[in-house]
DOGUFI-754156 format. One record per residue (C-alpha): x, y, z; residue in one letter; residue number from 1. Coordinates in nm, 3 decimals, padded with zeros to 5 digits. Layout:
<atoms>
<<X, Y, Z>, 'A', NUM>
...
</atoms>
This chain:
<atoms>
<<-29.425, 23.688, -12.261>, 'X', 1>
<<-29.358, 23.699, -12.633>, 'X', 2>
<<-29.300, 23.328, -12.784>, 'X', 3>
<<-29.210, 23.455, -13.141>, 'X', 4>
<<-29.118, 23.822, -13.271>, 'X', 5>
<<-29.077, 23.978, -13.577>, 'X', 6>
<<-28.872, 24.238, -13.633>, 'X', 7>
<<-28.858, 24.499, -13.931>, 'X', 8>
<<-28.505, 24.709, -13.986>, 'X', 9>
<<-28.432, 25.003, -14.179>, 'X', 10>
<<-28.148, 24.824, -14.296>, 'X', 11>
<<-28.356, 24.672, -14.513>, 'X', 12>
<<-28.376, 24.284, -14.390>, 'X', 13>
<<-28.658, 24.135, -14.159>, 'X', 14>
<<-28.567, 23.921, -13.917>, 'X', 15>
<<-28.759, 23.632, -13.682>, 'X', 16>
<<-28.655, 23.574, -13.342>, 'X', 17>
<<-28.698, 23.376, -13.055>, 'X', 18>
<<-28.619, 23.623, -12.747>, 'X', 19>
<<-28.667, 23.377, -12.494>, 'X', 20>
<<-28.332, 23.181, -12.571>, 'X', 21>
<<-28.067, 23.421, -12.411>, 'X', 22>
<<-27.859, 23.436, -12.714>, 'X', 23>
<<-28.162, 23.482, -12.946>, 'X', 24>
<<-28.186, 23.252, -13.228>, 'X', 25>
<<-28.262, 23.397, -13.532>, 'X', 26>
<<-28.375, 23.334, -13.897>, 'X', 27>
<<-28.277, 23.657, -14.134>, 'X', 28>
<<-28.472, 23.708, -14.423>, 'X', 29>
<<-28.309, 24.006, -14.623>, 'X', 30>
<<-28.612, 24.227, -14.848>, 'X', 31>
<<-28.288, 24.344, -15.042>, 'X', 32>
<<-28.011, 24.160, -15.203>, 'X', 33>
<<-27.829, 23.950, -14.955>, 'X', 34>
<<-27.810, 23.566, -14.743>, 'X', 35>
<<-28.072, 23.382, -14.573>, 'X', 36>
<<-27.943, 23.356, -14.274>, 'X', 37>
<<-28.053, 23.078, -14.017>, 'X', 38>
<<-27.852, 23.119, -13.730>, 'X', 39>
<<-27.858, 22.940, -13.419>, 'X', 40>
<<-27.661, 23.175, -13.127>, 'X', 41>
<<-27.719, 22.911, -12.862>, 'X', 42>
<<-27.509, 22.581, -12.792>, 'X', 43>
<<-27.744, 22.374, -12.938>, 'X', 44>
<<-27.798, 22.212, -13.270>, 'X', 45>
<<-27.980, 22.372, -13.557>, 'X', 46>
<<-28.237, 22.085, -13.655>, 'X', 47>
<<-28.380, 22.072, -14.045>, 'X', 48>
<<-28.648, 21.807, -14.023>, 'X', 49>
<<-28.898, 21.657, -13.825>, 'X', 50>
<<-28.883, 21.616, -13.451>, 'X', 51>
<<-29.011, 21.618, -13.111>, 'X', 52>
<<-28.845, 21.845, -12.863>, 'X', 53>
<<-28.599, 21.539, -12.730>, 'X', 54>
<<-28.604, 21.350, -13.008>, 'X', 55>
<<-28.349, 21.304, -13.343>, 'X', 56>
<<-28.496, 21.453, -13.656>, 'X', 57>
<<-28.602, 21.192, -13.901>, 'X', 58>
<<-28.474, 21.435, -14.180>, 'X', 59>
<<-28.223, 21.652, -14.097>, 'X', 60>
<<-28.152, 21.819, -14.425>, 'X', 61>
<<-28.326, 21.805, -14.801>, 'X', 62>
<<-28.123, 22.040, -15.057>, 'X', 63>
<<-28.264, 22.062, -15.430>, 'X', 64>
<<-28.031, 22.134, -15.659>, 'X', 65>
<<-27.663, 22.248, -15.555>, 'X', 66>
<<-27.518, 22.297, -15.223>, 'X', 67>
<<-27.190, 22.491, -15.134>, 'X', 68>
<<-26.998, 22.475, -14.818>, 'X', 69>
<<-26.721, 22.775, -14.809>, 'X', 70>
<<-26.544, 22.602, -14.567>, 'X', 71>
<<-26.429, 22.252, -14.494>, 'X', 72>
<<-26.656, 21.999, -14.435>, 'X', 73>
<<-26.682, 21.722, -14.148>, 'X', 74>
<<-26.861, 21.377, -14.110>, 'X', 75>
<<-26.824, 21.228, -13.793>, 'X', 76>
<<-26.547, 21.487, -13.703>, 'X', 77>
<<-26.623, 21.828, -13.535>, 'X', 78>
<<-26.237, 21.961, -13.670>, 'X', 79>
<<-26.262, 21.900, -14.027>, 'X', 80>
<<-25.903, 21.961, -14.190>, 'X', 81>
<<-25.959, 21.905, -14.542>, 'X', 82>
<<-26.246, 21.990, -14.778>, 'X', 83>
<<-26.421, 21.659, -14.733>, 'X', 84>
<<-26.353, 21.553, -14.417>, 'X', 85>
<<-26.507, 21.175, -14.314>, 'X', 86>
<<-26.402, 21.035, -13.999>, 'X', 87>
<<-26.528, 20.828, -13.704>, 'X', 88>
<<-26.429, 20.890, -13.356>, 'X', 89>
<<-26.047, 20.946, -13.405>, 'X', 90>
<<-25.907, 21.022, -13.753>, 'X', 91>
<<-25.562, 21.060, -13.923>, 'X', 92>
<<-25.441, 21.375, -14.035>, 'X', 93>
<<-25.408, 21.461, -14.431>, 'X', 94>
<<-25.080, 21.595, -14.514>, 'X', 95>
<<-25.261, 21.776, -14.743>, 'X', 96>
<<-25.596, 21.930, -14.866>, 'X', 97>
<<-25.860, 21.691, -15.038>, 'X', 98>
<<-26.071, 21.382, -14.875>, 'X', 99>
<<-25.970, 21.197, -14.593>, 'X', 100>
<<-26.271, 20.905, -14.501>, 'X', 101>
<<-26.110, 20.701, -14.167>, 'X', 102>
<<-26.213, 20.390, -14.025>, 'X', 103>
<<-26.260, 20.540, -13.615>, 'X', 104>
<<-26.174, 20.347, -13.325>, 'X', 105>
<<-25.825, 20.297, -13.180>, 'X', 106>
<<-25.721, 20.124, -13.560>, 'X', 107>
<<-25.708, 20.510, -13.706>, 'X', 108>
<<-25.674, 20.383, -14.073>, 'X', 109>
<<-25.766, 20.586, -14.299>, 'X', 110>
<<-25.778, 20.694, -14.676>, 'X', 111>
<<-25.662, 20.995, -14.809>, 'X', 112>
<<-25.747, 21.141, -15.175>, 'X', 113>
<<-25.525, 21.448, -15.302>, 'X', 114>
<<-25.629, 21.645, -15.611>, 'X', 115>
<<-25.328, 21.863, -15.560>, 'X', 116>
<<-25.047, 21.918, -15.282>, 'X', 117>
<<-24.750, 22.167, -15.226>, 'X', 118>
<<-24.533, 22.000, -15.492>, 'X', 119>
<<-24.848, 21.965, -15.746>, 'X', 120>
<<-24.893, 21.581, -15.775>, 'X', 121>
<<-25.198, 21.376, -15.691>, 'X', 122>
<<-25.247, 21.119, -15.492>, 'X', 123>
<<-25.461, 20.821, -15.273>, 'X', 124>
<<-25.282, 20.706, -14.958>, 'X', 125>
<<-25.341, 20.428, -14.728>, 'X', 126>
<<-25.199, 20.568, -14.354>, 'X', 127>
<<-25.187, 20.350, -14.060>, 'X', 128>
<<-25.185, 20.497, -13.673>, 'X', 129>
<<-24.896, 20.736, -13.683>, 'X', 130>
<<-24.825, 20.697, -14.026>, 'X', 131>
<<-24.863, 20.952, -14.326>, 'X', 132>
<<-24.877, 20.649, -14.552>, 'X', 133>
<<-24.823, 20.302, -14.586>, 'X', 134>
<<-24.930, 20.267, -14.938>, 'X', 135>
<<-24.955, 20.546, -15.231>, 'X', 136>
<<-25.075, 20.562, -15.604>, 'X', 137>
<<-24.926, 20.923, -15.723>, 'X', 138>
<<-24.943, 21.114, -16.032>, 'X', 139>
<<-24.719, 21.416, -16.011>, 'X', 140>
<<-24.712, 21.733, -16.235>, 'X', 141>
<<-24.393, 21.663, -16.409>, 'X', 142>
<<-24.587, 21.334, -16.584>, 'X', 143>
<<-24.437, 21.049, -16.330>, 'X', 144>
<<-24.724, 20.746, -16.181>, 'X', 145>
<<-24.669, 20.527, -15.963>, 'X', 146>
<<-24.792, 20.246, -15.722>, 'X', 147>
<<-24.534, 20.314, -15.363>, 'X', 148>
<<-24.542, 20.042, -15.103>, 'X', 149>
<<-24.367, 20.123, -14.801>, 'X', 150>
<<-24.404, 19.812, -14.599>, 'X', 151>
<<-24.184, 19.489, -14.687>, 'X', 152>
<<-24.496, 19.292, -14.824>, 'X', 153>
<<-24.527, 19.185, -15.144>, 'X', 154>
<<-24.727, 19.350, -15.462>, 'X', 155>
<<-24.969, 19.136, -15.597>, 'X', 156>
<<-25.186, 19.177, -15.948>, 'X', 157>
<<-25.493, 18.968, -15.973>, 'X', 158>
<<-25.706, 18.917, -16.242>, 'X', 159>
<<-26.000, 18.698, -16.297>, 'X', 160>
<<-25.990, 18.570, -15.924>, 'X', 161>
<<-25.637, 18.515, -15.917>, 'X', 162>
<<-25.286, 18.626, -15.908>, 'X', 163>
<<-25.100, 18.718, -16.211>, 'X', 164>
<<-24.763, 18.931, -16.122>, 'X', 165>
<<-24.619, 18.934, -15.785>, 'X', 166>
<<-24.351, 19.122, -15.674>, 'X', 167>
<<-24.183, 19.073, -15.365>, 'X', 168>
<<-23.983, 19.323, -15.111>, 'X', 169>
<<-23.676, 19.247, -15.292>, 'X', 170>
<<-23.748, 19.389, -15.643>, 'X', 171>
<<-23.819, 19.008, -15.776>, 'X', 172>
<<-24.127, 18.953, -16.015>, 'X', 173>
<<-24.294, 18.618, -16.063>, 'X', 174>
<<-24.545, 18.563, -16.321>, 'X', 175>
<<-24.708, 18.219, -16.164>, 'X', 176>
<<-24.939, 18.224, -16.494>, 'X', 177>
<<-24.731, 18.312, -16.779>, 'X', 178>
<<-24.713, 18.094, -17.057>, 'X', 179>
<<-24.475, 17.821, -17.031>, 'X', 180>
<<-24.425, 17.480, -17.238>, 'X', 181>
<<-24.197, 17.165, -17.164>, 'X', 182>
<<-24.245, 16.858, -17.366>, 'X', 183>
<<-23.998, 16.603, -17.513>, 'X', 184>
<<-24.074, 16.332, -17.766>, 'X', 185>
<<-23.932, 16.029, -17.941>, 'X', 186>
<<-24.225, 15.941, -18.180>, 'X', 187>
<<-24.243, 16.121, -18.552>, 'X', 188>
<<-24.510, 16.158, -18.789>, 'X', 189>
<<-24.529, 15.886, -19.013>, 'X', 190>
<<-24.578, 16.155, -19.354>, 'X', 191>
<<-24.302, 16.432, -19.334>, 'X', 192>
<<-24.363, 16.774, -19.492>, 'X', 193>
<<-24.320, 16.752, -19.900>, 'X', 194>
<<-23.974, 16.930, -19.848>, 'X', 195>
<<-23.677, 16.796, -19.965>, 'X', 196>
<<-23.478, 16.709, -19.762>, 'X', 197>
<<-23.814, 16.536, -19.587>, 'X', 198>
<<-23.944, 16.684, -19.259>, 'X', 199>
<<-24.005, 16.434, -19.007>, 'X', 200>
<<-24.262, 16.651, -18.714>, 'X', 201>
<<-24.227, 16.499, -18.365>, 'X', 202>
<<-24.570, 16.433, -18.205>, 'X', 203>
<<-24.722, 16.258, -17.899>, 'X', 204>
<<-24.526, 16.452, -17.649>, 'X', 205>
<<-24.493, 16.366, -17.301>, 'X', 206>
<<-24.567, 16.710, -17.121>, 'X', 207>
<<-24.370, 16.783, -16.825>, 'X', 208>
<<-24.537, 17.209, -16.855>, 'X', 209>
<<-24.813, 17.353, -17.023>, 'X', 210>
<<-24.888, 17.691, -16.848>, 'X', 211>
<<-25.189, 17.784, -17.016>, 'X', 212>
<<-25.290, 17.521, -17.262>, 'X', 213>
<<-25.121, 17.613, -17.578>, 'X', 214>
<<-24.968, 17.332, -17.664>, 'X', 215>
<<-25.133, 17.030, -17.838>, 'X', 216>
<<-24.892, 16.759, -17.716>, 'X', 217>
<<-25.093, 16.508, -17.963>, 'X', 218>
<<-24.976, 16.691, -18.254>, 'X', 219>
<<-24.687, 16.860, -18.150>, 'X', 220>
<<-24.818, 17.208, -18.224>, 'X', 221>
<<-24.753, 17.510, -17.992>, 'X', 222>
<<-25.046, 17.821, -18.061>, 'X', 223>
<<-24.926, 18.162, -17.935>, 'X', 224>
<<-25.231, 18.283, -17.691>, 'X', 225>
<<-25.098, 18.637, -17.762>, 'X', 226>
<<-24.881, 18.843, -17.929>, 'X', 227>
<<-24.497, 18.893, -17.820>, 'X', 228>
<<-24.189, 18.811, -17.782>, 'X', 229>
<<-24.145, 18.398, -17.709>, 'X', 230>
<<-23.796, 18.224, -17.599>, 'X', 231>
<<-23.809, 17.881, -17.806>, 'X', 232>
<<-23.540, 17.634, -17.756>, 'X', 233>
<<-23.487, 17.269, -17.878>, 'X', 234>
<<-23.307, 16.994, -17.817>, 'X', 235>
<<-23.223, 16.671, -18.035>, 'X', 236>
<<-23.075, 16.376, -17.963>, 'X', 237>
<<-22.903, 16.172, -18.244>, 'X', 238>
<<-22.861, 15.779, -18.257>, 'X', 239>
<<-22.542, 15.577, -18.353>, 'X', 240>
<<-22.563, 15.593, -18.694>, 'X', 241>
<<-22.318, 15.853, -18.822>, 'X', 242>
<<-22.407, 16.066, -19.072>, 'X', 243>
<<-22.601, 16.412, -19.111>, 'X', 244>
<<-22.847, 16.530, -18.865>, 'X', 245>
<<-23.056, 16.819, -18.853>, 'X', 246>
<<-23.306, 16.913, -18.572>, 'X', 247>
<<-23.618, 17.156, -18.813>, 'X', 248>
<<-23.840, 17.429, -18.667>, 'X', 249>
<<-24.129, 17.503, -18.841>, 'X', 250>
<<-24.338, 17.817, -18.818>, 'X', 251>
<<-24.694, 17.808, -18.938>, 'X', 252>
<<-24.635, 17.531, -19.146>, 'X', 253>
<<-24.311, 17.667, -19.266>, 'X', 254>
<<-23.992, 17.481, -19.171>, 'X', 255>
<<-23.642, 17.590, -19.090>, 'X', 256>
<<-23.296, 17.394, -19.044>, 'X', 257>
<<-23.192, 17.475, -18.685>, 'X', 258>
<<-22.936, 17.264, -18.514>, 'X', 259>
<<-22.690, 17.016, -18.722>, 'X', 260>
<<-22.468, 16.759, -18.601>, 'X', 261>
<<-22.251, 16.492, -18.785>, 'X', 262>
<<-22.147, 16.294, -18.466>, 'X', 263>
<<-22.344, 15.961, -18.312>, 'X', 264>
<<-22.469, 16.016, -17.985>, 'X', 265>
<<-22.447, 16.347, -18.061>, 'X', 266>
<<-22.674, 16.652, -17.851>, 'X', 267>
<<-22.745, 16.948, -18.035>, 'X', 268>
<<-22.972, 17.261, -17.927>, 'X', 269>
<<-23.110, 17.577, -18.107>, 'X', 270>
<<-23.277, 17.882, -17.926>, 'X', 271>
<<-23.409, 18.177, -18.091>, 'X', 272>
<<-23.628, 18.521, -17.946>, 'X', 273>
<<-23.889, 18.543, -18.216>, 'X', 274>
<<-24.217, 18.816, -18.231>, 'X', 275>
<<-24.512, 18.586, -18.272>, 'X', 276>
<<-24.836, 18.712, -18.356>, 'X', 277>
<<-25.149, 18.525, -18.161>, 'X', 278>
<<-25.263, 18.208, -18.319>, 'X', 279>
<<-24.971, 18.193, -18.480>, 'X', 280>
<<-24.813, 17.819, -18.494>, 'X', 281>
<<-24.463, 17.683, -18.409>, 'X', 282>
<<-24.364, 17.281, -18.444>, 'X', 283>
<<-24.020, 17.073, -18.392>, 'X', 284>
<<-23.951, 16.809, -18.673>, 'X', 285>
<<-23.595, 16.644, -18.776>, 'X', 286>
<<-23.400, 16.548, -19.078>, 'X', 287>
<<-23.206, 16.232, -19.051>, 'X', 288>
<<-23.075, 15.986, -18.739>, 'X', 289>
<<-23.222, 16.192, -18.478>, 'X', 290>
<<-23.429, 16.020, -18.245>, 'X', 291>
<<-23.514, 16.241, -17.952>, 'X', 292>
<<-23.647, 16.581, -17.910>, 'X', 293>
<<-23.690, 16.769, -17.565>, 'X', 294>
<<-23.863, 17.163, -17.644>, 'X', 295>
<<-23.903, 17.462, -17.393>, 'X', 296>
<<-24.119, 17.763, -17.517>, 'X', 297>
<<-24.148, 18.087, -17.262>, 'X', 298>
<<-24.366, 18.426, -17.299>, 'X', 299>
<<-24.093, 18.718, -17.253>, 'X', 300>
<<-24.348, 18.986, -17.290>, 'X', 301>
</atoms>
C-alpha cells in the first residue's frame, strides 16, 4: 500500500498526497506561477511544528517576514466576525468591522476597536453581556471626539496617582485639587512699601485653605503655580477711628487701591478676574484704620 505519492500534472503543478486519508490531504507545489497550497481535506487539524501523533505541536507556526490572511481572523473563536477577531469561549458581537479581544466565560466583556464604521467615525468600546457599549471614545469624520459613558457612574481623571476632575451623572465637575487659598490676617508689616500714601502688607496669616501650596502665609505672598485666569477677592475690616480707609492689592510688587471706606466699623470687599502668568506674585496690604483682612484666591482655568 502506498504511504506517500507524488503526482506530476500537465497542468503544470506537482502535487504530494497522502491517499490513505479518504479525503486525501494534499500539499500543491505549482512548477508555474501560482499558490502553495497545503491543504488538509480531512476533519482534522493542519499541524506546523513539532509533534508526536497524539500530542500538541510545540510550534505550531514560524512566518519570516509578512503574513496575510484574506479573510477574518479568529483567536479563541472558530466564527471570527471582524478582521481581528480575539475571544475566549463566548464573545460579544462588533457592531462593526475592526478588533474585538473578549474576556470568555459567562462575563462576555469585551473590547472593541473600529478604524471605520457605516457612518465613518472611529472608535474603542467597552460592551457588557447584551450590550453594544457601555463606554465609548469616538472620533467621527465630520472632526467631533469624544469620551461617551452610558452608565450613571461618574468620570474620573487621574493623574500622578490621583484624581484630578470628576464628573458625576448629573453634568457636575469637581476639581478636588485645584488651586484654592483662604487666609485672613490682623498683623502688618512693620516697613510699608515706599509709596505714598504708605503701604502697610498684611502677613502671618492664619490659613483656613491652601490647595496646593502657593501661598506663603508667613509673608503674605500668593505665587501662581500656572498660568490663567484667578478669582481674587479681599476683605477689610476697619476700626473705630473715622477717617479714610483703603484695603491695597499689590501685584508683583506693584500695588493698587482696591476697596475704600470712610465709615468706623466699616466692611469693605474688592474682587477682580485677572490673567496671571506662573510665578507671578499677588499680596493684600492697607492704607489707613484698617485692621483686618480675610483673602480668597481660586484657579478658574
Amino acid at each position: 500500500m502506498s504511504k506517500l505519492r507524488l503526482n506530476g500534472s500537465t497542468s503544470g503543478y506537482a502535487e504530494i498526497t497522502a491517499p490513505d486519508v479518504a479525503a486525501n490531504n494534499t500539499i500543491t507545489l505549482p512548477s508555474q506561477s501560482g499558490s502553495i497550497i497545503v491543504q488538509g481535506n480531512s476533519a482534522v487539524p493542519v499541524v506546523i511544528g513539532s509533534a508526536t501523533s497524539t500530542g500538541t505541536a510545540s510550534q505550531r507556526l514560524q512566518v519570516t517576514g509578512g503574513a496575510y490572511v484574506s479573510g477574518n481572523l479568529g483567536i479563541g473563536t472558530t466564527n471570527p466576525s471582524s478582521s481581528l477577531h480575539v475571544a475566549g469561549s463566548r464573545d460579544s458581537t462588533p457592531t462593526q468591522p475592526g478588533v474585538h479581544i473578549g474576556e470568555g466565560g459567562t462575563n462576555d466583556f469585551a473590547l472593541d476597536i473600529c478604524c471605520r464604521n457605516s457612518s465613518a467615525s472611529s472608535y474603542i468600546d467597552f460592551t457588557h453581556p447584551g450590550q453594544d457599549y457601555k463606554s465609548r471614545v469616538i472620533k467621527t469624520m465630520g472632526g467631533v471626539f469624544s469620551i461617551q459613558n452610558t452608565e450613571a457612574t461618574p468620570m474620573t481623571l487621574y493623574n500622578n496617582g490621583d484624581n484630578r476632575l470628576i464628573i458625576d451623572s448629573s453634568g457636575r465637575v469637581t476639581m478636588p485639587s485645584q488651586v484654592y487659598v483662604y487666609a485672613g490676617s490682623n498683623t502688618i508689616s512693620g516697613t510699608p512699601n515706599p509709596v505714598s500714601p504708605p503701604h502697610y502688607p498684611f502677613i502671618n496669616y492664619s490659613e483656613s485653605y491652601d490647595i496646593g501650596s502657593n501661598f506663603n502665609a508667613s509673608t503674605g505672598v500668593f505665587t501662581a503655580p500656572v498660568t490663567g485666569k484667578y478669582l481674587i477677592m479681599g476683605t477689610w475690616s476697619q476700626d473705630a477711628n473715622a477717617g479714610r480707609s483703603i484695603g491695597t492689592l499689590s501685584y508683583n510688587g506693584n500695588y493698587e487701591e482696591w476697596a475704600e471706606s470712610n465709615h468706623a466699623f466699616n466692611d469693605v470687599t474688592g474682587s477682580k478676574i485677572r490673567v496671571l502668568a506662573a510665578n507671578d506674585t499677588v499680596s493684600f496690604g492697607r492704607q489707613g484704620f484698617i485692621v483686618f483682612v480675610t483673602i480668597s484666591i481660586w484657579l478658574l482655568g
